[in-house]
N, C-alpha and C positions, 0 to 999 in steps of 0.2 A: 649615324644610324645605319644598320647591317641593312641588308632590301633583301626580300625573298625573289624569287622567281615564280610567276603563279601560269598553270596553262587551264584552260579550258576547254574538255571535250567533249561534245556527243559522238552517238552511234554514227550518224552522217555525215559530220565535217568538223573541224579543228574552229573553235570560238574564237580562242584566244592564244598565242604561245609566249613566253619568256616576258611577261609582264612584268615590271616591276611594282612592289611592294613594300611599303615602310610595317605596314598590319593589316589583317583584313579581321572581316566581321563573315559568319560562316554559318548558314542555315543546316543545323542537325538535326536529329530525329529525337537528341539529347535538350534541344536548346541550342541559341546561337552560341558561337565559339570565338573569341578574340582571340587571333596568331599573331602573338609577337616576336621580337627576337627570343630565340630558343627556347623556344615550345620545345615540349616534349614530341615524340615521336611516336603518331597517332594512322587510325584508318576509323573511320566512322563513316556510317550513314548519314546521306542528306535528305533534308525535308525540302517540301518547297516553298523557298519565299526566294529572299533578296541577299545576294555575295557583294557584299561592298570591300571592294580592294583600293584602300587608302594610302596614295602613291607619294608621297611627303612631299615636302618644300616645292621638289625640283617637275612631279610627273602629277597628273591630273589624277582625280578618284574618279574610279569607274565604279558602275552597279550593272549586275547581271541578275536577269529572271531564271530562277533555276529550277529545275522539277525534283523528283528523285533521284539519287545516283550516291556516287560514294568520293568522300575527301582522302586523299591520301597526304601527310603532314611527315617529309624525310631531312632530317638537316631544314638545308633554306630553298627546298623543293617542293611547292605543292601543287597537284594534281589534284585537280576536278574534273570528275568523270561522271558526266550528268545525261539521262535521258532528251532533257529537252533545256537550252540555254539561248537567254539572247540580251545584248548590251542592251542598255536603257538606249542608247542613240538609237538604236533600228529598232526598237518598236514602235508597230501600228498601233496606236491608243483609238482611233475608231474601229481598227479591224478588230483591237481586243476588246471595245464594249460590246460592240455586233456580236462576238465568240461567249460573252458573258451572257448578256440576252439571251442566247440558243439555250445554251446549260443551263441558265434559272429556267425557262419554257418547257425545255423537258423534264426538269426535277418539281416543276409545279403540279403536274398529275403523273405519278409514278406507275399507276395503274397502266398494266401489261411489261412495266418494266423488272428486268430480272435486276438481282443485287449486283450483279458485274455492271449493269449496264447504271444504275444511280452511280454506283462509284464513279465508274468513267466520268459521267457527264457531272456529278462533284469534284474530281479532279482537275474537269476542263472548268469551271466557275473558277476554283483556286487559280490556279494559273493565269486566267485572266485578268482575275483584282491584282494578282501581281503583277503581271506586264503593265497594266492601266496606272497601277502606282507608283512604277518608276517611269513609265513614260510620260505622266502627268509633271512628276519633280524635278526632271530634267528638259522639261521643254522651254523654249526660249519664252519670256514673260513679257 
């Protein structure tokens, strides 16, 4: 089986670099995307859920909380260039219910809120359910 090489970036620090990959599972604004060996040659928009990079036989499957940003798919190169990303290992799953709490609290009485600011604070609930659910499925049992 061919392996991609997957990096993961935000605006503030480098996630992830030269991952190996047998395919991943890829949150878009399209729908999730399965890359396998030779994919076509793509750039799309990402949504936010869950990048699952499935490392075959020999490398472990990771999962990453991802926000907006954009996938780039060149050859057996891809780039992920995300606002906001973090492995299921380093998520706080009480820090992200606490961050869910605030956002449903404020999106409870919208009153005095402008539409930028519900968005925000629906953007910050999404993000949460996602952190909380991959750091609920990969915690030790």
């Amino acid at each position: 089986m061919k392996f991609f090489t997957v990096d993961i970036l935000t605006p503030s620090k480098i996630i992830a670099k030269g991952i190996l990959a047998e395919s991943l599972l890829i949150p878009t604004v399209r729908g999730q995307i399965n890359v396998l060996e030779n994919h076509t040659h793509i750039v799309t928009k990402l949504s936010p859920g869950v990048l699952t990079v499935f490392g075959g036989a020999e490398n472990a499957d990771r999962h990453y909380a991802l926000s907006t940003g954009v996938c780039k798919i060149l050859e057996n190169k891809i780039v992920i260039l995300s606002n906001t990303a973090e492995e299921s290992t380093d998520v706080d799953v009480e820090r992200a219910k606490l961050a869910l709490k605030n956002a449903e609290d404020h999106l409870k009485n919208t009153e005095g809120l402008t539409p930028e600011d519900i968005e925000l604070y629906q953007g910050k609930a999404e993000r949460a359910k996602i952190r909380i659910q991959i750091g609920e499925f990969t915690r030790p049992r």
